[in-house]
Structure formats: C-alpha cells, structure tokens
C-alpha positions as CSV (number, residue, x, y, z in Angstrom):
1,X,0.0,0.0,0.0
2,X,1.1,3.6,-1.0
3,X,2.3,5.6,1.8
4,X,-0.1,8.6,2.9
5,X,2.1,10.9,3.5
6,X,4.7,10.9,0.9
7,X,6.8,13.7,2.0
8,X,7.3,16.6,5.3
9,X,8.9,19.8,5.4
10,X,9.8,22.1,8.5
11,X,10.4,25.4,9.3
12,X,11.3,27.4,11.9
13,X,8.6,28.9,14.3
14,X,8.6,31.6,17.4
15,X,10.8,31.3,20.1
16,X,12.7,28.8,18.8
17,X,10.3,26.3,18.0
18,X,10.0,24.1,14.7
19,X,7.4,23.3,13.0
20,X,6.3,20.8,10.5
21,X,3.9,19.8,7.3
22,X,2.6,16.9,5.9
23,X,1.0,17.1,2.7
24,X,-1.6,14.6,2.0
25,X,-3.7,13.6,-1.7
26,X,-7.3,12.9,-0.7
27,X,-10.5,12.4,-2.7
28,X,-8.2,14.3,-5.8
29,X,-7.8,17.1,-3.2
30,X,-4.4,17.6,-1.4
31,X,-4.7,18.5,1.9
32,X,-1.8,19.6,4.8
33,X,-1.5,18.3,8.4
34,X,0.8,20.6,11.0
35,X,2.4,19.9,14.1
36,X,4.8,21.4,15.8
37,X,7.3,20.0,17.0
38,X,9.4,19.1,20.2
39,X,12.4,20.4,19.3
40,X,13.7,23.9,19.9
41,X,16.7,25.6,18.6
42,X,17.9,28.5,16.2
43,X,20.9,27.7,14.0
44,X,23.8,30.1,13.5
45,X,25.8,30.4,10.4
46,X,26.3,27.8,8.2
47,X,25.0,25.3,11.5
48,X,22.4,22.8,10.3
49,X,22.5,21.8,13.6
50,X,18.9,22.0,14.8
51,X,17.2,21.6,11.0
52,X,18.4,18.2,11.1
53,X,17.2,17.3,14.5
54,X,14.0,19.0,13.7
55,X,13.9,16.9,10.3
56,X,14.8,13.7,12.1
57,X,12.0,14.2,14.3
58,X,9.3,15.7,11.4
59,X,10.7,11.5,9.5
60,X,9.6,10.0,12.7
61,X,5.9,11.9,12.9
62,X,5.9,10.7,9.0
63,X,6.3,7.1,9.8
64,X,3.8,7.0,12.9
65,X,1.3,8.9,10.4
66,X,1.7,6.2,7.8
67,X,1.4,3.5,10.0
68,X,-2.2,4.4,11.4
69,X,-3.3,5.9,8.0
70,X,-2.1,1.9,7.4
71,X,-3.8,0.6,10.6
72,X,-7.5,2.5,9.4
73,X,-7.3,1.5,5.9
74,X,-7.2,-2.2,6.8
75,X,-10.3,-1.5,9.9
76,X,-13.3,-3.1,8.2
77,X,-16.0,-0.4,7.4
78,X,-19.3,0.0,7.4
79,X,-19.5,-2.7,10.6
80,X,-23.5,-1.4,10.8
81,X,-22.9,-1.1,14.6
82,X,-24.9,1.6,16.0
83,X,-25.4,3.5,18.8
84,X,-28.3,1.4,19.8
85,X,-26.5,-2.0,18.9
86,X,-23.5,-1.5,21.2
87,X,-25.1,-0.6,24.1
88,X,-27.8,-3.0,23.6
89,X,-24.4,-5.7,23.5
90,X,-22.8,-3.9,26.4
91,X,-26.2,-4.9,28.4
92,X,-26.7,-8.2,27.5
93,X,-23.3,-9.6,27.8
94,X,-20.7,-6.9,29.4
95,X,-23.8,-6.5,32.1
96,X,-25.3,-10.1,32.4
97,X,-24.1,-10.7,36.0
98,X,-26.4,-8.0,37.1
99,X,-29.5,-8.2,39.0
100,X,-32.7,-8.8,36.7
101,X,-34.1,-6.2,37.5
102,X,-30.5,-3.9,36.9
103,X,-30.7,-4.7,33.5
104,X,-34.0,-4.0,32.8
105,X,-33.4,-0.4,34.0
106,X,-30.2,-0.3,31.9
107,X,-32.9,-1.6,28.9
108,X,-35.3,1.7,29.8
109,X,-32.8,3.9,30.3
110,X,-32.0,3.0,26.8
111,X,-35.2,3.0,25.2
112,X,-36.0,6.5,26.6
113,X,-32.9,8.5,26.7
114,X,-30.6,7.3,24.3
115,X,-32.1,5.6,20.8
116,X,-34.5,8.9,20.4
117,X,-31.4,10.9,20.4
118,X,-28.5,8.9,18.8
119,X,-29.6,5.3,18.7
120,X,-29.4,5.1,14.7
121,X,-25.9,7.1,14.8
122,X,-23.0,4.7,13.6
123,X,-20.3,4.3,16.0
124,X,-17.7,5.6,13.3
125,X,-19.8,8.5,12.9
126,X,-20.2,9.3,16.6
127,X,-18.5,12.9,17.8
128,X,-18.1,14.4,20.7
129,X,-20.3,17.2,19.8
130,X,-22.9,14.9,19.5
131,X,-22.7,13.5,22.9
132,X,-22.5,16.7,24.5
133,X,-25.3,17.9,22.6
134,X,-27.4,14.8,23.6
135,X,-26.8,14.7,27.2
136,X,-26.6,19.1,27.7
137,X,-30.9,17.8,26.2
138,X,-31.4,15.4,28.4
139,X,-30.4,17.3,31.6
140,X,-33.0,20.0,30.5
141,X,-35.9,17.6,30.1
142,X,-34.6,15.3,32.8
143,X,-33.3,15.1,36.4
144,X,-29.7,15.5,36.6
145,X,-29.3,12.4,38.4
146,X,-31.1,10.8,35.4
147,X,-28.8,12.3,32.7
148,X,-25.3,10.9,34.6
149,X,-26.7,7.9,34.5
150,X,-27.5,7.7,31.0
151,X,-24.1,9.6,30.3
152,X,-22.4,6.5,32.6
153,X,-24.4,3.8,30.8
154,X,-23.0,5.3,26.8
155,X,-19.8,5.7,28.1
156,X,-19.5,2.0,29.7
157,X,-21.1,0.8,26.3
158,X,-18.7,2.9,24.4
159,X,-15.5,1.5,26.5
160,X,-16.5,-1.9,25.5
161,X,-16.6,-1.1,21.9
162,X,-12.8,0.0,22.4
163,X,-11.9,-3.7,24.0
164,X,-13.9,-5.0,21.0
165,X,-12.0,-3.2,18.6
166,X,-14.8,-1.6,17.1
167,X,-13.9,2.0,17.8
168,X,-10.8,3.6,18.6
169,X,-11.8,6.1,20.9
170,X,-14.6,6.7,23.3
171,X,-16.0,10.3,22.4
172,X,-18.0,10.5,25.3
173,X,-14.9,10.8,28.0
174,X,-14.8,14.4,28.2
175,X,-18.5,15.0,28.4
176,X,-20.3,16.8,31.2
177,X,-23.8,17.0,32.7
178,X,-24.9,20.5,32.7
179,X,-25.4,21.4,36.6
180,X,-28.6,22.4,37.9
181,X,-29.8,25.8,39.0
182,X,-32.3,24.7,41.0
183,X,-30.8,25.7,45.0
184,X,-32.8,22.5,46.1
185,X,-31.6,20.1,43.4
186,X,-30.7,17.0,44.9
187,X,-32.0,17.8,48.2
188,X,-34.2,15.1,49.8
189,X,-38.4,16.6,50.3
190,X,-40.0,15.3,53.7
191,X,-43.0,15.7,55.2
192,X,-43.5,19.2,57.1
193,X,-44.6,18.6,60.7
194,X,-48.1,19.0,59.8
195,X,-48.0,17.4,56.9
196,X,-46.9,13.8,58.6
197,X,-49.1,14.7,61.3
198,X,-52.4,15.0,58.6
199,X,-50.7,11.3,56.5
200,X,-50.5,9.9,60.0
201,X,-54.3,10.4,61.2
202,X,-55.4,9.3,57.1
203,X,-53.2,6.2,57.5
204,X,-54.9,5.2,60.6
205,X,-58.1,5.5,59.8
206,X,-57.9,3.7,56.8
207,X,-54.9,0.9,58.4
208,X,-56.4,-1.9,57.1
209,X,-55.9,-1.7,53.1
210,X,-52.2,-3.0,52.7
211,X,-50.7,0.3,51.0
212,X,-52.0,2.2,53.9
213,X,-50.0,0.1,56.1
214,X,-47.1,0.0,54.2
215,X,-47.1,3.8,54.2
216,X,-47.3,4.0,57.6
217,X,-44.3,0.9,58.0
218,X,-41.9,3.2,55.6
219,X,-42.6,6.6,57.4
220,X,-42.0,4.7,61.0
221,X,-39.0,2.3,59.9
222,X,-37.4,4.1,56.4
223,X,-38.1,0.9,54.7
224,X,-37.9,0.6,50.6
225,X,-40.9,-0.1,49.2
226,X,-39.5,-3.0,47.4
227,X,-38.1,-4.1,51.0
228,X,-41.9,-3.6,52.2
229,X,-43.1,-5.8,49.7
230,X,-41.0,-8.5,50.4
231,X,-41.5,-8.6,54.0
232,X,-43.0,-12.2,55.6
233,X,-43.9,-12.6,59.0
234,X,-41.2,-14.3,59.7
235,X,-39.4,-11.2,59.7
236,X,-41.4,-9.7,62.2
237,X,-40.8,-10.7,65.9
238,X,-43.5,-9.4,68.3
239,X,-41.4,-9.8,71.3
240,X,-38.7,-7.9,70.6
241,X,-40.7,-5.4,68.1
242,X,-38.0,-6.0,65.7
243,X,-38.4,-5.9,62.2
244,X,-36.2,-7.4,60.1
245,X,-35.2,-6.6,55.9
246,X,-33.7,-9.9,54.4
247,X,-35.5,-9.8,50.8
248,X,-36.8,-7.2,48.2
249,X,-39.0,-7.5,45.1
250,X,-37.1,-6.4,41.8
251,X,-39.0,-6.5,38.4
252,X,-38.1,-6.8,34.8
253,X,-40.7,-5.9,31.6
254,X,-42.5,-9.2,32.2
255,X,-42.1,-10.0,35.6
256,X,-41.8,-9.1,39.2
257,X,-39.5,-11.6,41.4
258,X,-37.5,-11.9,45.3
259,X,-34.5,-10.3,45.3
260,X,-31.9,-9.9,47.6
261,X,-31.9,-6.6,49.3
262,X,-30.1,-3.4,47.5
263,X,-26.8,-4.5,49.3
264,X,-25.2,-6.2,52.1
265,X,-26.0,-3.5,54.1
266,X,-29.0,-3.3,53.1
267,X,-30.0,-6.7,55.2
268,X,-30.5,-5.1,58.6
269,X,-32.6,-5.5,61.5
270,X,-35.2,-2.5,62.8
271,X,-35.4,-2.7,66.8
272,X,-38.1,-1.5,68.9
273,X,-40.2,-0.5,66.4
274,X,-43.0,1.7,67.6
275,X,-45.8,0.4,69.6
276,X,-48.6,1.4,67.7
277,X,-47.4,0.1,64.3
278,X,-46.6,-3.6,66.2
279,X,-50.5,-2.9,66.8
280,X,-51.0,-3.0,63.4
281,X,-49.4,-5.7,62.3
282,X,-50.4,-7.6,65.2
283,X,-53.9,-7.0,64.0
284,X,-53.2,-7.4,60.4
285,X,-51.6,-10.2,61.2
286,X,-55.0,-11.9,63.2
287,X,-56.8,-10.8,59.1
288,X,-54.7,-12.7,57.7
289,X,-54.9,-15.9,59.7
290,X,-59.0,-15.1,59.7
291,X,-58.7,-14.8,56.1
292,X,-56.8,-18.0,55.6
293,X,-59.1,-20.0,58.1
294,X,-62.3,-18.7,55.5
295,X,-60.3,-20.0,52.4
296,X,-59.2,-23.2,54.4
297,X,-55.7,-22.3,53.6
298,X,-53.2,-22.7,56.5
299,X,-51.9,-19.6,57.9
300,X,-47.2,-19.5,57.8
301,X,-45.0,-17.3,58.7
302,X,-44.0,-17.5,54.9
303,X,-46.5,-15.7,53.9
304,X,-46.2,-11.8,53.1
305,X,-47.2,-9.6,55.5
306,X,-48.6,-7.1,52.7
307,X,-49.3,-9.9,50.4
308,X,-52.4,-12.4,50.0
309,X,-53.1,-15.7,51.4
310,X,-52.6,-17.7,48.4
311,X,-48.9,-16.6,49.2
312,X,-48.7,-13.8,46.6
313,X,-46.8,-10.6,47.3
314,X,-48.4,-7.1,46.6
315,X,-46.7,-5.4,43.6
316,X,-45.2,-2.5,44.1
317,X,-46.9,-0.3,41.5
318,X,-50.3,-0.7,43.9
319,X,-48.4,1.5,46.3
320,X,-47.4,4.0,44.4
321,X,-50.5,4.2,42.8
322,X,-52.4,4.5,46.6
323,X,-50.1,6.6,47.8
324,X,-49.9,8.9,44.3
325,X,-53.9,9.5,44.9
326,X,-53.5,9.9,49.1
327,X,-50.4,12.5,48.4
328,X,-53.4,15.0,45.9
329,X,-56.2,14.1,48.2
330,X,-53.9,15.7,50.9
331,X,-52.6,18.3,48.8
332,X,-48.9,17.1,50.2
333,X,-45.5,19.3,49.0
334,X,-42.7,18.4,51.2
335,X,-40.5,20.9,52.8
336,X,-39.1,21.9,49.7
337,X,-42.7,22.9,47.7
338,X,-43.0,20.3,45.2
339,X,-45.8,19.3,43.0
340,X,-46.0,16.1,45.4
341,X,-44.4,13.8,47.6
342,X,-43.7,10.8,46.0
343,X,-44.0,7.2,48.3
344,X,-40.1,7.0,48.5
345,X,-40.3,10.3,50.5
346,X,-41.4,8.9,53.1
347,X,-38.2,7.1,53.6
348,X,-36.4,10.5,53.4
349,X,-39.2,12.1,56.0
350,X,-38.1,8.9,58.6
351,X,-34.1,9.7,58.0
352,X,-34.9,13.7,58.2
353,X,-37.0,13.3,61.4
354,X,-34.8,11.2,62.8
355,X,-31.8,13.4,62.3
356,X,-33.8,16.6,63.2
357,X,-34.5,14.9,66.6
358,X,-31.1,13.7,67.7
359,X,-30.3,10.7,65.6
360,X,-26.6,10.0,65.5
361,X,-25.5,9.3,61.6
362,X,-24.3,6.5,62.2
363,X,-27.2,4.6,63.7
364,X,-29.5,6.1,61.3
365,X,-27.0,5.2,58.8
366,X,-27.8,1.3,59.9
367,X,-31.3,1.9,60.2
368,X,-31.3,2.9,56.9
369,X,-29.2,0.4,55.2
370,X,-26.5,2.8,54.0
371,X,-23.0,1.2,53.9
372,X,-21.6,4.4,54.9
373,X,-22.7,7.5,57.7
374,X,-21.4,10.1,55.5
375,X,-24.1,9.3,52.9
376,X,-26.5,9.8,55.4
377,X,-25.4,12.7,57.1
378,X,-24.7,14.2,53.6
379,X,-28.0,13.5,52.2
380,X,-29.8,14.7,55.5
381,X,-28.0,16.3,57.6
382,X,-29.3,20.2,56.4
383,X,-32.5,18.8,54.8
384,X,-35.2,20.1,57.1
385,X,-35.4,23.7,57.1
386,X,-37.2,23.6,60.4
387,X,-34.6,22.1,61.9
388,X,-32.3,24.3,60.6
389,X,-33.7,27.6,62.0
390,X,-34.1,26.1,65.1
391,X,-30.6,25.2,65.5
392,X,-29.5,29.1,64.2
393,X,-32.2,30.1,67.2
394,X,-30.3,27.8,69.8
395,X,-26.9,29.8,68.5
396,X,-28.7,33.2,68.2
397,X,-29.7,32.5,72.5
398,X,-25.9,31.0,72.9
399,X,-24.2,34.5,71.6
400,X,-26.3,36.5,73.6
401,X,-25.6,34.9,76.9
C-alpha cells in the first residue's frame, strides 16, 4: 500500500520552536496536516544543527502517520454497529451478571434517553459534539441524576466497543452533565410537621388496606418499598418489636421476582419498632390468619405480610398508585414545595425526622441500610429547614448569653 504521507517539510517557528507539514492527496484534493514539533533551537551560520534534528523528528511523525493511516485503511468499514447496537451488547453480555431487574433499568434507560437521540448514529460517525449535545438535552428535560446515569451507561457501552475493537476512541470521556440551577436540586423533600401529622391520622383511619399500612411501616422504619413488599412474617418478631429486611421485590418488563436486598447493608434489623405500628401488624396479622381460616388455607409465617393468602406478594406499582392518589387528596409538598411527595419520601421524612430529633449518623446510617454515615449525614444532615432555623435560634440565645 502507498504511503499517505509521501513527504514533510519544517520550518522554523517563534521562540525557537519548529514546525512541520505533511502534505496529503485525498478524494483528488491535497490537503496539509501541521504539528509542531518538540524540538527547539535557532541555528547560526552555516550550522544545520537544529534543522536536522527538527527533520529527524518531522521523518519519525511521517512514519507514525503512515502506520495508522495503514492501521484505518485495513479496519473493516461499514460494521452497521450503532449506537443502539453497542449498548444493547454492552447490556446483554458486558452487564449479564447483574441483578434482573438492573438490567431492565439499563434496557429503559436506553429505550428512553438514548435511541430517540442517537440510537441510529454509527459508532464511526459518533462525535463528541454529538454526545454533548445529547446529554446538555437530556439534563434539561430530565433530572440530573437521570442524565449521569444515562451519560455513565453510553460511556460504559462505548468503553466496551474499544476492547472489541470496534472504535478507537470513546468520544464520550470528556463530556459533562450540565449542573442544575435549582438551589434544592438533589435535596431530599420530607414531610413538614403538619403534613406527617395529617398522612399519619389518614393512614390510621384507613390501616387496614395494605398500601395504607405499608405507608405507615416506611414513614416509621425508612423501609424501601421493594423491602416492604418482600417482608414475611417471619421477619417480624412481636417480642422484641424488631423488624427485620432480608429480601426485596425487583422486576423486569414481564415480571416481578424476590430479590436480595439493595446490598449487604441493606440486610439489617429494625429494633423497637414503635408500639402502635406492632399494633398494626399484630392486627393485620389476626386478618390474615382469619382470612386463611375462610379460604381453608393454612396460615405461615412464609407468607407476606402485605401480600395475599394464596402466598402472593403485593406489587409495588399498587403503592405507588395508593399513595400517588393519598399524596393529591392531601394536597402534600414536602419541605421543599414540590408538585407532590412521591411514596419513596417517606423514607427520606423517617431519616430527616430522625436526624432533626437527635439521631446520631451513624445509627441512622444502619437503620437505613447505607454502607456508609457520610451518605446519610450528607443526604440529610441540612435537609429540614425547620430544623435548621431552630438550631441558628439555639446559636442566636448561645451568643447573647
């Protein structure tokens, strides 16, 4: 094969400094490449000195030109792997140890924020302006935390194409998430006072439907609601009011399924829960064992507390959707305002409250199931703002005396 690069010439640049051309035939066009080069030096006289070592060096560019103008010529082209195609691969078999229900998020997160955007792109075609144009779009229409996930999950699929040889460079390294304006991004919303005092008096006067009670289990014990939904009786122990979290539900397109919890610290015990929710579970509990006696079905502590006694769990979509219609019947915002609180703030309304009242971090951090107190006490450590102007009051009185 004919060398790309035929020839180079140099010349002699500021402060010293050399510089060199390549001239390159291309489509009938010739074209120029520039560098400039390592070298420095001016020559005096009749000294060649430094042209030669700038030459030397300009031959050695040449050669390394040559040889990946070589290397590309000989890349197979036209591969018809897309956007959508790698990442779909990078799933399926760079991500197949993953949970079930992992991967189906990876196959959403796909579906919805990537193919619209650049799924039909060709990998060779793929520039960096494009990722940064696609993910600067999806941090406007999106939550941040959304779009650096979806900017992780092209960037993992595009690293893979590198080890498969079918790209040479991932051109989504040097992109960046836009950062949000909003002062309260990424701050957890709880319950006001009055708000959890209003859920609180709905939840118990309507106890005995099973996403009532689930609500009221998650704003007393911080409890997922996949965690809720996985919970037997086993795992509750009347005598010591200890609950404890060994399973959760995860789901797929098709399916919902037992899990293991989120992580290993996620499998924890909740001691001394509180005495009216062991009330009700004690009495939803005596339901179920009514129930079962009805249907001739023999009550065990296998069954799910939430679930039914044909040993079925409750999905988790029924709580949401209970909860969704509770949160506008009450006309709920959180402490920061929002349009609503969602069912997974009331996990953030348990860590708040208990942080707001004394909590060390690193007991709630266990109660929680965070590996780790600084996640805790960086996620809630500022996040009530009642709590917060309280404690500048307590300083206020502390200055003055």
């Amino acid at each position: 094969m004919e060398e790309k690069y035929t020839t180079s010439s140099i010349y002699k640049f500021k402060d010293d400094r050399w510089r060199a051309q390549f001239p390159y035939l291309e489509n009938g066009i010739w074209h120029k490449k520039t560098q400039l080069l390592e070298h420095r030096g001016r020559d005096k006289g009749r000294s060649h000195k430094h042209r030669d070592a700038a030459m030397l060096e300009a031959e050695s560019i040449r050669a390394s030109l040559n040889e990946k103008a070589t290397a590309e010529a000989a890349k197979p082209k036209g591969l018809g792997i897309t956007v959508s195609k790698l990442v779909t691969c990078y799933i399926d078999i760079e991500c197949a140890d993953v949970a079930r229900s992992t991967a189906t998020g990876y196959h959403g997160m796909l579906r919805r924020n990537i193919e619209p955007y650049l799924g039909d792109v060709p990998l060779e075609d793929l520039t960096e302006e494009d990722v940064q144009e696609w993910i600067t779009a999806i941090a406007t229409t999106h939550a941040r935390s959304t779009a650096c996930n979806s900017l992780r999950l092209l960037r993992g699929s595009l690293k893979y194409g590198m080890r498969k040889k079918w790209i040479d460079e991932n051109v989504a390294s040097w992109a960046k998430v836009p950062k949000n304006e909003d002062a309260n991004y990424g701050l957890p919303n709880s319950l006001t006072t009055k708000e959890r005092t209003r859920v609180l008096n709905t939840l118990n006067a309507s106890i005995d439907i099973p996403a009532m009670l689930a609500a009221k289990i998650a704003l007393y014990t911080g409890l997922r609601r996949g965690e809720l939904c996985a919970l037997k009786w086993k795992n509750v122990d009347f005598k010591s009011a200890t609950i404890r979290v060994e399973a959760a539900i995860g789901h797929t397109d098709n399916e919902f399924y037992i899990k293991g919890p989120k992580s290993i610290s996620s499998r924890r015990a909740i001691p001394n829960c509180p005495k009216d929710l062991m009330k009700d579970l004690a009495k939803r509990e005596a339901d179920m064992k009514s129930e079962c006696a009805n249907l001739g079905v023999e009550f065990s502590d296998e069954l799910f507390v939430l679930g039914f006694p044909d040993g079925s769990f409750l999905k988790p979509p029924r709580i949401n959707d209970a909860w969704r219609a509770l949160a506008k019947a009450l006309k709920l915002h959180g402490v920061l305002n929002k349009n609503t609180v969602t069912f997974h703030d009331l996990r953030h309304s348990f860590a708040t409250y208990a942080v707001s009242n004394g909590i060390d971090p690193r007991t709630l951090a266990s109660l929680m199931g965070h590996s780790k107190a600084s996640m805790t006490l960086d996620r809630y450590a500022s996040a009530d703002p009642v709590a917060t102007a309280s404690a500048m009051r307590t300083l206020g009185r502390l200055y003055k005396e």
